[in-house]
C-alpha positions as CSV (number, residue, x, y, z in Angstrom):
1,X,39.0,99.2,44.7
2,X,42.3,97.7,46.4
3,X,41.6,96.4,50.3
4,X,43.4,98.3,52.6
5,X,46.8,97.7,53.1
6,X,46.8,96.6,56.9
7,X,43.7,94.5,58.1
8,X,43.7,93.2,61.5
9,X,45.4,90.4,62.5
10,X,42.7,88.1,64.1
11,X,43.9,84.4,64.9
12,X,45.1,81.6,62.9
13,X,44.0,77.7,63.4
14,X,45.5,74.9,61.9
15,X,44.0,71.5,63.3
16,X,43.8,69.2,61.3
17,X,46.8,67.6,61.0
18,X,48.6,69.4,63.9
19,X,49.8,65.7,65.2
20,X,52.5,66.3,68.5
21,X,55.4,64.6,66.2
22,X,55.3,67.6,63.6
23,X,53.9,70.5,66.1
24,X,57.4,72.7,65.9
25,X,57.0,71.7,62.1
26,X,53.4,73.1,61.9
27,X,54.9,76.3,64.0
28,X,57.3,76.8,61.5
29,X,54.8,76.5,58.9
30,X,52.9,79.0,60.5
31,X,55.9,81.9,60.8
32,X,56.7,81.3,57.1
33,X,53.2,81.9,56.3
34,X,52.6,84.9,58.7
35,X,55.9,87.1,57.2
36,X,54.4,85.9,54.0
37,X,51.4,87.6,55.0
38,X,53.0,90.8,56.3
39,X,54.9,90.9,53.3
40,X,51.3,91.3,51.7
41,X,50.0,93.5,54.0
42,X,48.0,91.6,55.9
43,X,48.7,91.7,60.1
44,X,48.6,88.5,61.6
45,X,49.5,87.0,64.4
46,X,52.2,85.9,66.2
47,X,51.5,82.2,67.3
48,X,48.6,79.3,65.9
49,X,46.0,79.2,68.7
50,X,45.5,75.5,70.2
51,X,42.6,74.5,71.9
52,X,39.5,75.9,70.9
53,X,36.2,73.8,70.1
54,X,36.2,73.6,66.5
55,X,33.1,74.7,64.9
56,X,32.9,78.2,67.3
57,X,36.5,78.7,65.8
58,X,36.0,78.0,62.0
59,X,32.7,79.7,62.6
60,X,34.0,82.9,64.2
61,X,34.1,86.0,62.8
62,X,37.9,86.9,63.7
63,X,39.2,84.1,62.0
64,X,41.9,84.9,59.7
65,X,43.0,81.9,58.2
66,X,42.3,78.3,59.5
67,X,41.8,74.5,58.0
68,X,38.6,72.7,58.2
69,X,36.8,69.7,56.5
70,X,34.8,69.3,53.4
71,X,31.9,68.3,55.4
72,X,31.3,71.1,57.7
73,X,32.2,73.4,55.5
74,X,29.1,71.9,53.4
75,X,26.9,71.4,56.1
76,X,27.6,74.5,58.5
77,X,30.0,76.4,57.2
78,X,29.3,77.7,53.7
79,X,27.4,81.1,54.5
80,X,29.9,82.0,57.4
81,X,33.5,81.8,55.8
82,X,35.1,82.1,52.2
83,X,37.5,79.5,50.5
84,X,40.4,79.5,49.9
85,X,41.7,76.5,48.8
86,X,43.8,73.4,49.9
87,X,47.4,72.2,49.7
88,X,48.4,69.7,47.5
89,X,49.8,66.9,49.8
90,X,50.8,64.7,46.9
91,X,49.0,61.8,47.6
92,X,48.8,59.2,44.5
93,X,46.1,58.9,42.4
94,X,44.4,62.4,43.6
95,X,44.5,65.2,41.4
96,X,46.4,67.9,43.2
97,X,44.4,69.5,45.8
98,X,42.8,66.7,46.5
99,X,42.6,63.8,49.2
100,X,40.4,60.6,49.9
101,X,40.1,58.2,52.9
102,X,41.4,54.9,53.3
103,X,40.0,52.0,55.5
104,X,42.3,49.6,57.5
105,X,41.8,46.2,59.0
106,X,44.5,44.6,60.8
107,X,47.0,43.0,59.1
108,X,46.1,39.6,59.9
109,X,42.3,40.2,58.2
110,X,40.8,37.8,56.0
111,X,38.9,40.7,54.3
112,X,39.1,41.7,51.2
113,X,36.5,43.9,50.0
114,X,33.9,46.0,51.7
115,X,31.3,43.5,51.6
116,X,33.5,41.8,53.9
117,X,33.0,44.4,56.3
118,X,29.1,43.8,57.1
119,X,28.8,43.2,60.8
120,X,32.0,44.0,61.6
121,X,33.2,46.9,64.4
122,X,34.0,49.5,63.2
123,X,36.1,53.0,64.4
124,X,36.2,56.0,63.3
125,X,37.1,59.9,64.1
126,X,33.7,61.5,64.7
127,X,30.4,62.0,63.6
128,X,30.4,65.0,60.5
129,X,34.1,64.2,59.6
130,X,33.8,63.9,55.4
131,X,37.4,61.5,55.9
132,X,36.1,59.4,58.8
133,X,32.4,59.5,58.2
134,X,31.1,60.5,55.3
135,X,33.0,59.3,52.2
136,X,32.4,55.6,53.6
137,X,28.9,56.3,54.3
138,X,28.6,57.5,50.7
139,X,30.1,54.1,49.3
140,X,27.9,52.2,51.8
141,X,25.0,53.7,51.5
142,X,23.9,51.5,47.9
143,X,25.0,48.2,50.1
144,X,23.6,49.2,53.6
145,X,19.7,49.5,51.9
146,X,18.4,51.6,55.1
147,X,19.9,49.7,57.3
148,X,22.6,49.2,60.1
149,X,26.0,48.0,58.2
150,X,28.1,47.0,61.6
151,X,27.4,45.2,64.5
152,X,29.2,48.1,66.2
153,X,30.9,52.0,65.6
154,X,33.3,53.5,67.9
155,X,33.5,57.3,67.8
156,X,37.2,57.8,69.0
157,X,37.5,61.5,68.7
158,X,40.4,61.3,66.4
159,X,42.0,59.6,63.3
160,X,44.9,58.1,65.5
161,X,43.0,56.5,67.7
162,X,40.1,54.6,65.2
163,X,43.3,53.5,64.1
164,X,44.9,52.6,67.3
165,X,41.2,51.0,68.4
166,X,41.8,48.3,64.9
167,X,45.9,47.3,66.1
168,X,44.4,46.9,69.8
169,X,41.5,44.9,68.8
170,X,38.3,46.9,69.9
171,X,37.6,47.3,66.1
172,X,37.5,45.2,62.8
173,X,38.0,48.5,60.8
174,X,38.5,51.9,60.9
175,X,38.6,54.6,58.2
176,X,40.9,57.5,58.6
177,X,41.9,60.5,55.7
178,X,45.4,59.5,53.5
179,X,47.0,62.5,54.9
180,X,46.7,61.1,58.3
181,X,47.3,57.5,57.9
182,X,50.4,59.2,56.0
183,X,51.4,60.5,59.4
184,X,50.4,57.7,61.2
185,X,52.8,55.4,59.4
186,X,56.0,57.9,60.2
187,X,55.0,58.4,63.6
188,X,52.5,55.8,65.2
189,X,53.5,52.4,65.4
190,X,49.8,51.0,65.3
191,X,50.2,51.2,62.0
192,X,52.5,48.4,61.5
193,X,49.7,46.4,62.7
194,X,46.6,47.6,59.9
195,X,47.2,47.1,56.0
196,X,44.6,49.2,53.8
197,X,41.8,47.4,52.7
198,X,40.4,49.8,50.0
199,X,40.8,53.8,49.3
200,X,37.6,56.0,48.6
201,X,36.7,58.2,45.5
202,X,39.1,61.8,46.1
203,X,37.4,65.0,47.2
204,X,39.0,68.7,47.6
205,X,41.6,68.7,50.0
206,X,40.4,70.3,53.9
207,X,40.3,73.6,53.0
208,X,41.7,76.5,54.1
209,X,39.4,79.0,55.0
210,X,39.4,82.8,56.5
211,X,36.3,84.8,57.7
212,X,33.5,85.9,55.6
213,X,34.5,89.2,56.6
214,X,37.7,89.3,54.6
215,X,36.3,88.3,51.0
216,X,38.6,91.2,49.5
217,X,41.5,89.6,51.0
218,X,40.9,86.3,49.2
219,X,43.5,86.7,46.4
220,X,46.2,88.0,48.8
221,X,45.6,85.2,51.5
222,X,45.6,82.6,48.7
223,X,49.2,84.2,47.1
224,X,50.7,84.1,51.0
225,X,50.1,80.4,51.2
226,X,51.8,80.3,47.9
227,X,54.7,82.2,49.1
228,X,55.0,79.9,52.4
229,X,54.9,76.5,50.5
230,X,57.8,77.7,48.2
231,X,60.1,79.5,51.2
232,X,59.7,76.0,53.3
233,X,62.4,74.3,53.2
234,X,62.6,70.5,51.8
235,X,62.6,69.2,55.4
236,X,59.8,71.2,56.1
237,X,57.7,69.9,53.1
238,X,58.3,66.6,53.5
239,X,57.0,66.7,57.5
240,X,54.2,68.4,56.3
241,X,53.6,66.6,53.2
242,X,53.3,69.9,51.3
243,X,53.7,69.6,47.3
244,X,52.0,73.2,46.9
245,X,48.4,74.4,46.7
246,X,45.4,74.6,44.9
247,X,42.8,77.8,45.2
248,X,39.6,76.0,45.3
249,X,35.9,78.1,45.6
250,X,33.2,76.8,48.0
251,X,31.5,75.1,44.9
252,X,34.1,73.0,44.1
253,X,33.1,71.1,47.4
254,X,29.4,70.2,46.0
255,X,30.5,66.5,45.2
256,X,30.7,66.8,49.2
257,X,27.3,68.1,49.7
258,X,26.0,66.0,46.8
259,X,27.4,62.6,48.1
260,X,26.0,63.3,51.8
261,X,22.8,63.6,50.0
262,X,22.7,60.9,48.1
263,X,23.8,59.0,51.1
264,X,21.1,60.7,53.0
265,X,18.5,59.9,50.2
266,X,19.4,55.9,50.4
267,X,18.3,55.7,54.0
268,X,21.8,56.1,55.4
269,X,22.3,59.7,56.9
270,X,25.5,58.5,59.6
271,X,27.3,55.6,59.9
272,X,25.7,52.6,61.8
């Protein structure tokens, strides 16, 4: 049986990488993607909504299509939304769809590996974030043995400023997602002050997700991000770092769960 041909609209929420620089970008994003979506006859709204906390939001039951991380999706999120899958941002040596963190020191650092790291400061995004927390904890987690790995962790709230906290000094390191050091290097000069010290193992992309109550919508949601990535035009793309997009299901985010786990397991549940 076909879903009905109008469902209502609900709210749309893309924060993950809605940095200021590439707002009207993201806005524009968003309009190609909502006729896209009327064109499939879905209602949706007008204008992204800004603001709200974000696990209420990813969590609620209006949602029509939003972006999240691998991590609470894993941890929180699983029973309460469906999949749809992630863009491809292009970034090298990740299969499309996919994304890893990367881990800055300042340029001036004499360190060269991760070892290097122990008792260092370090910064990162927040607590539960799978590109600031948890795909360095996984890696860690064999060298930390139960134990604390830095002398100190900043939780900055954001990407941008863990790496603003490394080029001002009030941390050795930070770790940060490719997609937004990406940004960062077109649009924060901090990061002419930080060179990448290593790249972690790619996972699925942050995924875009809509309500559990519109699983028969799936396939059309998934065919209107389609037809948004190919109507944007080139500029748009490149601000957005949009190469197209790849339908993932909730399991393909398991390595997710799996690594926290393992990380877990070692004696290492957060960063310390």
């Amino acid at each position: 049986m076909s879903p009905p041909s109008v469902k209502p609209a609900g709210f749309a929420f893309l924060p993950m990488y809605d940095w200021p620089e590439v707002r009207s970008e993201t806005d524009r994003f968003w309009s190609l993607l909502r006729e896209a979506l009327r064109d499939h006859g879905l209602a949706a709204p007008a204008r992204l909504e800004r603001g709200r906390e974000l696990l209420p939001a990813w969590r609620d039951p209006a949602l029509l299509i939003g972006q999240t991380c691998g991590l609470p999706l894993v941890r929180h999120l699983a029973e309460a939304v469906c999949v749809l899958g992630s863009p491809n941002y292009g970034l090298d040596a990740c299969p499309p769809g996919h994304y890893r963190s990367v881990v800055v020191v300042p340029q001036g650092s004499a360190a060269a590996t991760l070892a290097d790291l122990k008792g260092a400061r370090l910064a990162y995004n927040h607590s539960g974030s799978q590109s600031g927390e948890g795909a360095l904890r996984h890696l860690l987690a064999p060298l930390a043995k139960g134990r604390a790995y830095f002398s100190g962790v900043i939780e900055t709230g954001s990407h941008r400023a863990a790496l603003q906290a490394v080029a001002g000094g009030q941390a050795d390191a930070a770790t940060l997602d490719a997609v937004s050091f990406r940004l960062a290097q077109a649009h924060e000069p901090a990061a002419r002050k930080v060179r990448v010290l290593l790249e972690t193992p790619p996972t699925p992309g942050l995924p875009l997700i809509t309500a559990r109550a519109n699983h028969a919508w799936v396939p059309v949601l998934r065919r209107a991000v389609v037809a948004a990535i190919e109507a944007a035009t080139s500029d748009l793309r490149a601000a957005l770092s949009l190469r197209g997009f790849v339908a993932f299901d909730v399991q393909d985010y398991a390595v997710i769960a799996e690594r926290d786990r393992q990380a877990a397991a070692l004696g290492y549940p957060v960063l310390a």
